[in-house]
Backbone as CSV, one residue per row, in Angstrom:
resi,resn,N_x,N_y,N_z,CA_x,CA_y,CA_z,C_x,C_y,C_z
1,UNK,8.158,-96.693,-8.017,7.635,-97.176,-9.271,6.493,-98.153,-9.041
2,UNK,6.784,-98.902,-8.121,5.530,-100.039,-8.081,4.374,-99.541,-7.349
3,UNK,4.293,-98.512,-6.337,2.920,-97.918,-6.636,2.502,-97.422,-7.592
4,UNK,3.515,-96.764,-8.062,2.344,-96.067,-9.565,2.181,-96.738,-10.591
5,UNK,2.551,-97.911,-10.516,2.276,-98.795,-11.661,1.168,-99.227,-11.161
6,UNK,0.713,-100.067,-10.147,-0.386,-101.150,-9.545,-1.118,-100.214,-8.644
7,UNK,-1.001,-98.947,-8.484,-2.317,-98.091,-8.143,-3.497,-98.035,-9.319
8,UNK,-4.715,-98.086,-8.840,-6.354,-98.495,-9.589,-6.128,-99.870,-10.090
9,UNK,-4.607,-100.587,-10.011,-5.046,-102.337,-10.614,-6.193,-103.251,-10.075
10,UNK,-6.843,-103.849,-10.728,-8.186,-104.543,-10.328,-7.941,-106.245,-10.910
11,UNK,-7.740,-107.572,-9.793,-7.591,-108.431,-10.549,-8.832,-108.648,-10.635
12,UNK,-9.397,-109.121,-11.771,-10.664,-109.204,-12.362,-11.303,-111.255,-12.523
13,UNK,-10.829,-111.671,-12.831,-11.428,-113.218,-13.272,-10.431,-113.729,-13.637
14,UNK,-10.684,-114.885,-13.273,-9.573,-116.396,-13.843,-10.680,-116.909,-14.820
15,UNK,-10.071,-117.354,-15.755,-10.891,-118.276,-16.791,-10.188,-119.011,-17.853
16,UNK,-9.791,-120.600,-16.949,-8.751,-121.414,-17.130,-7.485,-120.969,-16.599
17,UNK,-6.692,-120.533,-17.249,-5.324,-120.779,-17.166,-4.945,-119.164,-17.066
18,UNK,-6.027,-118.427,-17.662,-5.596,-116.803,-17.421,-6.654,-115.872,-16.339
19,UNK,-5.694,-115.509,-15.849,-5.685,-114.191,-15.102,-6.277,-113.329,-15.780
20,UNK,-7.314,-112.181,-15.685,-7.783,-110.883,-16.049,-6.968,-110.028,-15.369
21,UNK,-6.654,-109.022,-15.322,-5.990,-107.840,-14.480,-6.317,-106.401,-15.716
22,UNK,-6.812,-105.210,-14.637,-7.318,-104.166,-15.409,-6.627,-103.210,-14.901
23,UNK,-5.668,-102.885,-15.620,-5.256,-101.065,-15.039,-5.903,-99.976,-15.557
24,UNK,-5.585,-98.349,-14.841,-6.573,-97.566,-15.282,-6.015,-96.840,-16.306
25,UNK,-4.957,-97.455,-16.867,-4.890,-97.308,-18.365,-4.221,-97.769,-19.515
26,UNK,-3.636,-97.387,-21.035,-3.493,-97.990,-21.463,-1.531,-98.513,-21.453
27,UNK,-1.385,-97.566,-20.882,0.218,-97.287,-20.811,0.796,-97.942,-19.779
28,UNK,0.046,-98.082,-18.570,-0.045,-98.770,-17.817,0.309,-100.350,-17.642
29,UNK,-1.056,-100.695,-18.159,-1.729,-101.814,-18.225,-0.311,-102.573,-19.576
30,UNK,0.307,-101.728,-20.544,1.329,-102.670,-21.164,2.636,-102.269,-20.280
31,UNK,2.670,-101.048,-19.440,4.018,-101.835,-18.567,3.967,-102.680,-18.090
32,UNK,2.565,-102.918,-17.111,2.272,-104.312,-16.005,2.431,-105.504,-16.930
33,UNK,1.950,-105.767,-18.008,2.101,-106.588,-18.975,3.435,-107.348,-19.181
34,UNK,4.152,-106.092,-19.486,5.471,-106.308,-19.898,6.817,-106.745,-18.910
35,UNK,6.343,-105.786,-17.936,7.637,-106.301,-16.862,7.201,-107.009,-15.646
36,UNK,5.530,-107.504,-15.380,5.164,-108.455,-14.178,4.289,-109.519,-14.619
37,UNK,3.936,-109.747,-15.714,2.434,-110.395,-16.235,3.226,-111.931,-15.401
38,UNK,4.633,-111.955,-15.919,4.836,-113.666,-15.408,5.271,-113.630,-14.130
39,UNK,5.167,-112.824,-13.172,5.582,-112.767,-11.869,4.218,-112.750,-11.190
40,UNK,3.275,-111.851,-11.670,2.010,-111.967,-11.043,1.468,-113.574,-11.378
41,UNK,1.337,-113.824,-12.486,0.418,-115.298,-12.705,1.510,-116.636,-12.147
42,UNK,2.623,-116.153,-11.635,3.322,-117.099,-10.652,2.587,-116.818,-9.272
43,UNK,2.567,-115.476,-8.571,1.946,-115.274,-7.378,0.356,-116.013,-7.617
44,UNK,-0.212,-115.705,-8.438,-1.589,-115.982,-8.542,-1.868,-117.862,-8.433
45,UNK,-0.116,-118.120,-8.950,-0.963,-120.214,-8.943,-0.719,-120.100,-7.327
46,UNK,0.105,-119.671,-6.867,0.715,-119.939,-5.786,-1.180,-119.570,-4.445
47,UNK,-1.443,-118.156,-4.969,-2.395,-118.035,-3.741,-3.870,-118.853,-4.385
48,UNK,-4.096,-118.944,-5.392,-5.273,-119.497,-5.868,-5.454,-120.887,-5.759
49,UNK,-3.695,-121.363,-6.214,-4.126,-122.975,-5.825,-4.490,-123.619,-7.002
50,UNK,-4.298,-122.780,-8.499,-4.409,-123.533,-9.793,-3.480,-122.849,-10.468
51,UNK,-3.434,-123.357,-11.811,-2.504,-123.295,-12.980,-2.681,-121.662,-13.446
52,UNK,-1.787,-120.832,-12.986,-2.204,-119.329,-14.062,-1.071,-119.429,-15.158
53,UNK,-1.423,-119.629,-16.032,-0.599,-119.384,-17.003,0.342,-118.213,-17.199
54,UNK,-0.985,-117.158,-17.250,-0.784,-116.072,-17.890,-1.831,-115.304,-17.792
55,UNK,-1.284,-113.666,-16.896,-2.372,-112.650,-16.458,-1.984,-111.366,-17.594
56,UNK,-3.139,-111.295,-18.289,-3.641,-110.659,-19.119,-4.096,-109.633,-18.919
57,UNK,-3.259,-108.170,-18.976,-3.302,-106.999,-18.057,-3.830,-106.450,-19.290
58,UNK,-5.599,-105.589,-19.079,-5.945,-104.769,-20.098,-6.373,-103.290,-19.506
59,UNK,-6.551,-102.143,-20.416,-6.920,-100.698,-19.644,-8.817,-101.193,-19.309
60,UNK,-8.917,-100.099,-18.205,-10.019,-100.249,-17.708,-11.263,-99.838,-18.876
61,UNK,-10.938,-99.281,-19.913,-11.569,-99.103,-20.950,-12.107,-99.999,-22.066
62,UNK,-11.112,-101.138,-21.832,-12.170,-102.797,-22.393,-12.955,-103.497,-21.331
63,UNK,-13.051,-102.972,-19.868,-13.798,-103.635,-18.884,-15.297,-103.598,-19.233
């Protein structure tokens, strides 16, 4: 399951407190949402070294 979820994921920009993250689609991008958004923006304070609130997983089609 977790490759085919986070295969084509792209983390994209921090800006403040959120994470960008783009999957390559839309079905996708609200599983990642739904069952990792607060596990990733925990990994993300941890390797970045600031506050992620919250990673904001959209399809590659609002990029």
């Amino acid at each position: 399951m977790f490759y085919r979820v986070f295969a084509g994921v792209r983390f994209a920009e921090v800006d403040g407190p959120l994470l960008y993250v783009y999957a390559k689609d839309e079905s996708i991008a609200a599983e990642i949402e739904e069952d990792f958004a607060l596990v990733i923006a925990d990994l993300a304070t941890e390797i970045l070294k600031q506050a992620i609130e919250v990673a904001v997983v959209l399809p590659k089609v609002f990029q």
